[in-house]
MARZAFI-96144 format. One line per field, with one value per residue (C-alpha): x, y, z. Coordinates in nm, 3 decimals. Example, Ala and Ser with C-alpha at 12.3 -4.5 7.8 and 13.67 -1.06 7.14 Angstrom:
BEGIN
u c(1.230, 1.367)
v c(-0.450, -0.106)
w c(0.780, 0.714)
***
This chain:
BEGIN
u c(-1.244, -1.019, -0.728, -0.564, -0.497, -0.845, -0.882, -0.924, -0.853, -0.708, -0.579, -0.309, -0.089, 0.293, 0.554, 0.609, 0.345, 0.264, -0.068, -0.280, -0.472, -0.741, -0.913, -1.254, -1.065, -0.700, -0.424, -0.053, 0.247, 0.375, 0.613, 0.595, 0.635, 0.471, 0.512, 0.484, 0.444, 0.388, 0.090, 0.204, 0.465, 0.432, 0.766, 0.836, 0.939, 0.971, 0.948, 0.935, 0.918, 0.616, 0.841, 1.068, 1.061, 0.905, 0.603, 0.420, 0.096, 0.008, -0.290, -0.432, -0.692, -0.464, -0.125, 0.087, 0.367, 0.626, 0.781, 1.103, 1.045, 0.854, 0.558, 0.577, 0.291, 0.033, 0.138, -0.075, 0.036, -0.056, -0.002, 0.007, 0.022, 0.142, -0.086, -0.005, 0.147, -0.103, -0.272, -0.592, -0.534, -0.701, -0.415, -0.654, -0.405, -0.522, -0.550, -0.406, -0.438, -0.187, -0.275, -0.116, -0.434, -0.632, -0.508, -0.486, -0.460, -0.302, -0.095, -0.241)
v c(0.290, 0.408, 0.329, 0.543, 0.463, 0.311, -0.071, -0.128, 0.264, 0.270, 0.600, 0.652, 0.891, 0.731, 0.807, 0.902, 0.649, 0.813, 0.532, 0.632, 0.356, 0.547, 0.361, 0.401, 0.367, 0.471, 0.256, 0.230, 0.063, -0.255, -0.484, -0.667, -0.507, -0.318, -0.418, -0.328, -0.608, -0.527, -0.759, -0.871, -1.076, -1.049, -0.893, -0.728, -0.389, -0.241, -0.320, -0.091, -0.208, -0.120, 0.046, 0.272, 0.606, 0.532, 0.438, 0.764, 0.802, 1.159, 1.117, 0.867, 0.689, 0.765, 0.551, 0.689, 0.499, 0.606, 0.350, 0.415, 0.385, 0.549, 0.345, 0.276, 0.475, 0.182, -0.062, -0.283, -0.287, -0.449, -0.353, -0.637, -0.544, -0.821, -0.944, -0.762, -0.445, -0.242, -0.268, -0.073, 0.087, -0.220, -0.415, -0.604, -0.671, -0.559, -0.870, -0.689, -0.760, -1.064, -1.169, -1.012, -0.835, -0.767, -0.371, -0.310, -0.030, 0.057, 0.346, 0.569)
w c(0.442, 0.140, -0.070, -0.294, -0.574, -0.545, -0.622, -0.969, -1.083, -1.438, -1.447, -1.210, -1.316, -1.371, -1.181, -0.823, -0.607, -0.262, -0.136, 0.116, 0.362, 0.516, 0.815, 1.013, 1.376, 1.501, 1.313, 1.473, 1.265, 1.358, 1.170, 0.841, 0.461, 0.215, -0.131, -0.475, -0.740, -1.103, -1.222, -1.592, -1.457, -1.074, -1.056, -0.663, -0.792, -0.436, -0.068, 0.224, 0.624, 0.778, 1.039, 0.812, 0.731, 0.398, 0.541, 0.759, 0.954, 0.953, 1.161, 1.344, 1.075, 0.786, 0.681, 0.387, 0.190, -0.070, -0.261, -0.379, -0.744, -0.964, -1.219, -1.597, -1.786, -1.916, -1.615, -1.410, -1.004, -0.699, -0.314, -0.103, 0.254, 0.513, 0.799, 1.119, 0.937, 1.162, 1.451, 1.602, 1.913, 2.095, 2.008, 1.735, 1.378, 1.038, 0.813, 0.548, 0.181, 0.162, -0.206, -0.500, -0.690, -0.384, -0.436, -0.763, -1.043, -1.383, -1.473, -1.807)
***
């Protein structure tokens, strides 16, 4: 139901990146990555397992991940979360946002 950064925002703040996947039912980890391109030249800047400590759910509709880099000021990004990475408690997957500008935003 929300991202944050929000798709499309062009004033994030550089630097540390925590995003936030809020979602309108329970959400539970599963497997699969969590990435962090940056859009000029569709470099992967950073890549976290879905299952790792980088990547926290600190209630049940909410999913939090901190890359392990920190964003250029006046920088496109993109999130691309793998298909599968979650699942709703009825076992259903979360298609995720497999395509590199479905999630994005630029640093100020």
């Amino acid at each position: 139901t929300a991202l944050s950064p929000r798709n499309g925002d062009n004033q994030v703040a550089a630097g540390a990146l925590p995003c936030t996947m809020t979602f309108d039912r329970p959400i539970t980890k599963s497997t699969c990555t969590i990435s962090l391109y940056r859009l000029g030249d569709r470099k992967l800047m950073a890549s976290v397992p879905v299952e790792s400590d980088a990547v926290t759910t600190p209630d049940e509709k909410t999913v939090e991940v901190s890359f392990p880099i920190t964003t250029e000021p006046k920088t496109g990004y993109s999130i691309v979360l793998s298909k599968g990475a979650l699942r709703d408690r009825d076992d259903m997957i979360f298609l995720g946002m497999p395509m590199l500008g479905q999630w994005k935003f630029v640093t100020r």
